[in-house]
C-alpha positions as CSV (number, residue, x, y, z in Angstrom):
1,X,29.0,12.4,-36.6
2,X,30.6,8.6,-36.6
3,X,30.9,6.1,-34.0
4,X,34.0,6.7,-31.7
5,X,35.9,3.2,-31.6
6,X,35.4,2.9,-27.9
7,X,31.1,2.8,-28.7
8,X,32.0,0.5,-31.1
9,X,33.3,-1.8,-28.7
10,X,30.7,-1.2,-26.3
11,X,28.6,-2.0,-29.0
12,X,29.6,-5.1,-29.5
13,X,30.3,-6.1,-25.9
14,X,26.8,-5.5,-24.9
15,X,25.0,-7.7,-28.4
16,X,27.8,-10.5,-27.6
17,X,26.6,-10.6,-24.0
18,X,22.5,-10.4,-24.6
19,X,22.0,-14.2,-23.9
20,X,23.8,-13.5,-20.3
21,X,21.1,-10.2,-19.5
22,X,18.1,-12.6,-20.6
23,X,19.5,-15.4,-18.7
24,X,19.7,-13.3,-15.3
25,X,16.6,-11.7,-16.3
26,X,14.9,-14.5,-16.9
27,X,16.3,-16.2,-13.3
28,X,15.4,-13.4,-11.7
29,X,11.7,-12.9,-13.1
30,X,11.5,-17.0,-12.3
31,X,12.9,-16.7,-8.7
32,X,10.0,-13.9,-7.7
33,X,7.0,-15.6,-9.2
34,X,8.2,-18.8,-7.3
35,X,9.1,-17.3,-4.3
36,X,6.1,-14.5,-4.1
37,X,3.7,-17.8,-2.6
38,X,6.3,-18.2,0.2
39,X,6.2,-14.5,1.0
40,X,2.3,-13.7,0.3
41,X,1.2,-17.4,2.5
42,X,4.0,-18.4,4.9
43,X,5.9,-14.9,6.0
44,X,2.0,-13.0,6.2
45,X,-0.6,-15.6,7.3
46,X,2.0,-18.7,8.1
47,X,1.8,-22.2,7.7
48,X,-1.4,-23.0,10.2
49,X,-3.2,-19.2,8.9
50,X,-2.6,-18.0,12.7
51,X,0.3,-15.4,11.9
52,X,3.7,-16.1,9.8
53,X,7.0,-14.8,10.9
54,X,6.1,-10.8,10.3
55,X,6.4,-8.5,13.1
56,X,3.1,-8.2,15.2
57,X,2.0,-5.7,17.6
58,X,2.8,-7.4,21.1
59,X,-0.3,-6.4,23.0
60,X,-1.7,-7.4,26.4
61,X,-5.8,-6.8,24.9
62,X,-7.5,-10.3,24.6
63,X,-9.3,-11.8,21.6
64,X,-12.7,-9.9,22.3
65,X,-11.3,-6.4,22.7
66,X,-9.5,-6.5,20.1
67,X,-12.2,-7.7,17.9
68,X,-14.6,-5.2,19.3
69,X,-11.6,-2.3,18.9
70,X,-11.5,-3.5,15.0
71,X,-15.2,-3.5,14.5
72,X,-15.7,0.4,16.2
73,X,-12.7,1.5,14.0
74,X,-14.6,-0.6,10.7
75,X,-18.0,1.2,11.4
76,X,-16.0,4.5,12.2
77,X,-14.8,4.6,8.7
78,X,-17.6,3.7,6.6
79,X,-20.3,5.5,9.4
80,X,-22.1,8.2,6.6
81,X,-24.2,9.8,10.0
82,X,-24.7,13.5,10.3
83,X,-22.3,15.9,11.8
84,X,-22.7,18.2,14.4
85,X,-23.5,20.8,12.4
86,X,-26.3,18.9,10.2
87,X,-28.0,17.7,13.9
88,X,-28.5,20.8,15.6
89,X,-29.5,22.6,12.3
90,X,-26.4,25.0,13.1
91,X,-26.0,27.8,9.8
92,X,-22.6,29.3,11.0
93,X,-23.1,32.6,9.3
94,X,-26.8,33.9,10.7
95,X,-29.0,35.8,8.3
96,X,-28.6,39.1,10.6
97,X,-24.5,39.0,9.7
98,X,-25.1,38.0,6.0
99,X,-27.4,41.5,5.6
100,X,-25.1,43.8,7.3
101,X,-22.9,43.0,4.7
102,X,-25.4,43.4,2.3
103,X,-25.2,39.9,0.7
């Protein structure tokens, strides 16, 4: 099973243009490590570190609520406490149930 003349040429197009891939490759792979510190510090934190040019939620909460909104939701998340269940020593299937059924 041979090589139709029109894979051939494709072939050969694409070897004969490899220094023009690397090149945009290259210009490409150069252009996002340059431009990922613009993106990361200015667009995200900005210039000054007090908000870049991203899209905020417009709010009408002051500095102290929102702080003490972020620290409730923080301790929310990692809080290991007991449940409901675990406090009031609540066993949802009672022993009487579990021997009518013979378990």
């Amino acid at each position: 099973m041979g090589r139709t003349p029109f894979d051939q040429v494709l072939l050969k197009n694409l070897w004969n243009g490899r220094y023009l891939f690397a090149t945009f490759f290259g210009v490409q792979l150069i252009g996002n490590k340059m431009n990922m510190h613009c993106l990361l510090q200015n667009d995200v934190f900005g210039y000054d570190g007090n908000g870049g040019n991203m899209l905020k939620i417009i709010t009408n909460l002051t500095d102290e609520e929102m702080a003490r909104l972020k620290y409730s939701r923080r301790t929310m998340w990692h809080w290991q406490g007991l449940t409901k269940a675990e406090r009031d020593n609540f066993e949802p299937i009672s022993d009487q149930e579990l021997s009518d059924r013979g378990i």
